[in-house]
N, C-alpha and C positions, 0 to 999 in steps of 0.2 A: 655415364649412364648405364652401360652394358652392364660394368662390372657391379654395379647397382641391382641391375634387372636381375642379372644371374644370382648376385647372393640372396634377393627375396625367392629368386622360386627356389633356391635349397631350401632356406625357410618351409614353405610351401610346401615340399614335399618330402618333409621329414617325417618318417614312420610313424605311426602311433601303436600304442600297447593295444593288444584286443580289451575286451572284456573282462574275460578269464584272469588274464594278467594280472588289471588292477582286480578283480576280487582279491587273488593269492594275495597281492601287496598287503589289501586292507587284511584278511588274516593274519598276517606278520605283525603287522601290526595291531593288532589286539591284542595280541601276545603280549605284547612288546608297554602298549599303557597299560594292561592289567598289571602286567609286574610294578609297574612306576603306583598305583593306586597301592598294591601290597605292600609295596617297600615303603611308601607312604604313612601307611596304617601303621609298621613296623617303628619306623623312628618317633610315632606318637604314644605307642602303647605298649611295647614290648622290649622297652630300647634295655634294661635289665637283664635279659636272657643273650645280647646279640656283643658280640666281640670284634672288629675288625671289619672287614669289607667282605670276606668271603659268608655270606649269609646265603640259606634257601629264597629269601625275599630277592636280593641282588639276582639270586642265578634265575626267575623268572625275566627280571629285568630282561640282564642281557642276553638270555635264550631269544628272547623277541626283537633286539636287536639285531644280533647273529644270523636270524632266520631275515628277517628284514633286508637285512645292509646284502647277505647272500644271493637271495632271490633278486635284488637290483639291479646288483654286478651280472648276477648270470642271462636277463634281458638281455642287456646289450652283448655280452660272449656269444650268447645262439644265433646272433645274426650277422657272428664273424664269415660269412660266406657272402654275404652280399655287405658288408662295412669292414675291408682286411685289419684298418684301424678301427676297429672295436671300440678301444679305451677311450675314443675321441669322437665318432661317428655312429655308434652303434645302438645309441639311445634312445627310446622312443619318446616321444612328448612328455614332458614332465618329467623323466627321471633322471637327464645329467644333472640336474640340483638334488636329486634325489641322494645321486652319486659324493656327490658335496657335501651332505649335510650327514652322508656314514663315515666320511673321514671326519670331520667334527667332531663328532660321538663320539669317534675311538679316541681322539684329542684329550675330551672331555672325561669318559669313562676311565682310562689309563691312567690322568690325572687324576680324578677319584679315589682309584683303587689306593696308589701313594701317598694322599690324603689321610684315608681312614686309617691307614697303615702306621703312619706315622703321628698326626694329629688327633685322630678320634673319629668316635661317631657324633654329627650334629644334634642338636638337643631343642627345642624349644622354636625361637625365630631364626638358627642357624643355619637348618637348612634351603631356606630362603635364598639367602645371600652366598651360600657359598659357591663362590666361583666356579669350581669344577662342574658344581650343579648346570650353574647357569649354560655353561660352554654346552654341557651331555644335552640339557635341555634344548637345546639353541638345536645343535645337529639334530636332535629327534624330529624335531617338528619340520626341520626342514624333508627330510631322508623321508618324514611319513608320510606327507602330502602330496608324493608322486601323482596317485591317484585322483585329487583333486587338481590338480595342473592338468593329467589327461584328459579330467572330463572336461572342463574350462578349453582345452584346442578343440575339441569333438561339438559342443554342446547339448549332447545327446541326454536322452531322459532313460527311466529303466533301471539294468542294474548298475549300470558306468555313473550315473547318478548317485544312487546307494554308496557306492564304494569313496565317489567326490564328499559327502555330506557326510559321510563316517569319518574319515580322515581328518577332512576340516574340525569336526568336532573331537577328535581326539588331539588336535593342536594344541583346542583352546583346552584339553584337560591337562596337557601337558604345563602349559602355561599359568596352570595353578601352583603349581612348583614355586611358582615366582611370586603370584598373590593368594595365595590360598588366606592370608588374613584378612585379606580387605574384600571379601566376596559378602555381599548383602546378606544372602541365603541363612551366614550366621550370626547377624546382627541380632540383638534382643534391643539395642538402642530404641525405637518407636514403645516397646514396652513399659518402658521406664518415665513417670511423670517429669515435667520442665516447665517452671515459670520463674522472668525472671527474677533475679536477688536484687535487692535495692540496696544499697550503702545506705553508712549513719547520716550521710549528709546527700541522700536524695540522689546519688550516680547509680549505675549497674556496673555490677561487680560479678565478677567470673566464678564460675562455679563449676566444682568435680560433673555436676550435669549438663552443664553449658558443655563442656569439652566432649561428653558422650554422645550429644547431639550430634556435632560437629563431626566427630565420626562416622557415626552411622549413616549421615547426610552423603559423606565421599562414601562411603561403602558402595550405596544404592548407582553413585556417579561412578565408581570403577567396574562395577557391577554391568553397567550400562554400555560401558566399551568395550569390556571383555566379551560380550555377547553380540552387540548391535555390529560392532566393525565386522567382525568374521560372514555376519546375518545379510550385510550388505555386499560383499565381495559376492557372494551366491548368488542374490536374486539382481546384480547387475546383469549374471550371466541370464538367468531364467529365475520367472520361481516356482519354487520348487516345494511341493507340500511337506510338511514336517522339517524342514531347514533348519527352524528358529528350535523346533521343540527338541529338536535331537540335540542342540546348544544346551539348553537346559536340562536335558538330562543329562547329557555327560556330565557337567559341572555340577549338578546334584548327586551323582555318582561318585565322584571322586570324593567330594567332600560328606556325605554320608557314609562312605567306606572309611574314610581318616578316624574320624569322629565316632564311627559306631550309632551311628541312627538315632541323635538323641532327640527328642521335644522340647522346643515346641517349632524345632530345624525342619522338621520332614515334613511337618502339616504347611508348612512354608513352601516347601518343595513339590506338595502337590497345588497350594495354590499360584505355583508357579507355570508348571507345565499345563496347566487346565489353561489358563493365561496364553502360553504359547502357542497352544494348538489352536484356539480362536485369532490368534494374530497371525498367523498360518495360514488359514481357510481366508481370513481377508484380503492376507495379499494376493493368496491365487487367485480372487473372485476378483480382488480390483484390477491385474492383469487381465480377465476375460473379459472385463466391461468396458475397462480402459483403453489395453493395447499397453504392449511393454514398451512403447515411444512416447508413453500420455504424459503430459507436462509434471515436473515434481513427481515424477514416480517414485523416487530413489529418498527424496527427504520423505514424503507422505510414507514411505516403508520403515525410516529409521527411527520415527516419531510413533509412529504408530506400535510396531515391535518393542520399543524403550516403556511408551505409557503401559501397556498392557501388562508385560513382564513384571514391571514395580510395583503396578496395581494389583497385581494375582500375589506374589510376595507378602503385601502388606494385610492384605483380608487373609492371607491364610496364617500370618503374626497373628492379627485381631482375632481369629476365631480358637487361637491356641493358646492366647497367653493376653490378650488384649488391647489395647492400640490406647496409649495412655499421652501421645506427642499430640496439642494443641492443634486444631484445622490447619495451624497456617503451615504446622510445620510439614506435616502427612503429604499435603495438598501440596503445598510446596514442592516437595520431595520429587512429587508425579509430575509437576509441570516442570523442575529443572532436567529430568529424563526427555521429556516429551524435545522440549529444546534443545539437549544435547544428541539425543535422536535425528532432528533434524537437521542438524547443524553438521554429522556426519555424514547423514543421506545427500547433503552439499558438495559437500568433499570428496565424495565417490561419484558422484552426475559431471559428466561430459560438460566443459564453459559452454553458457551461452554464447551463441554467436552475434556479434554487434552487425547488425545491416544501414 
């Protein structure tokens, strides 16, 4: 039991980063996804002019990681006077994975570089899948969300906030990397009429539209993960105004930077974040009325965030381009969010306890 006691209160009273600190982080890190959105933008529209790995789009990249993964390390070095083992002890909250997640990246980037060097530069859906991506990406997110891990031990509101909901949201733009196809935002699928084909003899028969649907359907459902998981890990902690909307704009950010801002994408993306800033304001209000202990908080947040977002989405389709998918389907669409919404917000709440 001692030796119990004793290793919770090191726990306990393990440093945390000021303030200050995790700001610097999150500016490293902005550095660090802007270059990932340029180089982005670069393998979709410029890949013509660009030769090999060493490109101006790359050296933003990893300027931002260099400045990132540097300032990390150096944290825990400045308080080699009170931790002599540093490399082991020296961490504040959140940043020995932080630590972890810059050796990754070098893993992943190094690999990279040998990649393009020798294979090419990825084209089309390759840079999706390629491995080394996946590795760099993996470590980014890990290395970037120090500052969210610090606010989460602290759970402090302000700028230590700020810098937790920036990070966070720079994960999940990170993690576009990975799906940047399957994101709702650039579905035209709901645009497009569908009823269905009848065979010669009276069956339903598959159709180039039936399979459009079918996509679009998962778009809106990956769509709904990518945003509601991260939206919920937050307001488990607290909630936090603009949470959700800062989610949707990063991921409308990235993906309007790739793409170059086309219609009838961005009228979607404002009836997105209009969406999110009302399901925002609701959850802080149902906190104030409720009490962050009120029964079903957590589902009634992931259902409610999920409906709204799909539903801002689809009227700003409708109002750009037209909404031509059948009630059941539209409606449909909103209610398999609202349940997969809530079906998350399950999954993140504390078991009930059996009495």
């Amino acid at each position: 039991m001692s030796a119990i006691t004793a290793g919770a209160g090191a726990v306990a009273t393990r440093e945390r980063a000021s303030v200050g600190e995790d700001l610097v982080t999150m500016l490293c890190s902005t550095v660090m996804i802007s270059g990932l959105a340029i180089d982005g933008w670069a393998h979709k529209n410029v890949l013509d002019t660009l030769e090999g790995f060493f490109t101006p789009y790359h050296a933003v990249l990893y300027l931002g990681y260099g400045l990132t993964a540097a300032w990390t390390f150096r944290l825990a070095y400045r308080r080699r006077d009170r931790f002599p083992q540093w490399w082991r002890d020296g961490w504040p909250e959140g940043y020995r994975l932080g630590a972890i997640g810059a050796l990754i990246f070098f893993v992943g980037g190094f690999g990279d570089m040998i990649w393009h060097q020798t294979i090419g530069i990825e084209i089309g859906l390759l840079p999706s899948f390629s491995p080394t991506h996946v590795v760099a990406t993996l470590g980014g997110i890990i290395m970037g969300t120090s500052p969210l891990r610090s606010w989460w031990s602290t759970g402090e509101g302000g700028w230590r906030a700020v810098a937790g909901v920036a990070t966070m949201t720079y994960a999940v733009m990170g993690a576009l990397v990975l799906l940047n196809y399957g994101a709702s935002i650039m579905t035209v699928a709901p645009a497009h009429p569908y009823e269905p084909a009848l065979g010669d003899y009276g069956g339903i028969i598959d159709t180039p539209d039936e399979f459009l649907v079918v996509q679009g359907v998962f778009s809106y459902l990956i769509t709904t993960l990518l945003l509601t998981v991260p939206l919920l890990m937050m307001h488990r902690r607290r909630a936090t105004m603009f949470a959700g909307t800062a989610l949707v704009l990063g991921v409308s950010i990235r993906l309007m930077v790739i793409n170059e801002f086309p219609q009838p994408h961005l009228t979607v993306v404002v009836g997105a974040l209009c969406a999110a800033v009302l399901a925002d304001a609701l959850l802080v209000r149902l906190d104030t009325v409720r009490g962050p202990g009120a029964p079903l908080r957590l589902p009634v947040a992931g259902a409610l965030y999920a409906a709204l977002v799909c539903a801002g989405q689809l009227a700003g389709l409708h109002l750009a381009a037209g909404l031509r998918w059948p009630p059941e389907m539209w409606a449909g669409t909103v209610v398999l969010t609202i349940l997969l919404g809530g079906l998350l917000g399950g999954l993140a709440a504390r078991p009930l306890e059996y009495r």
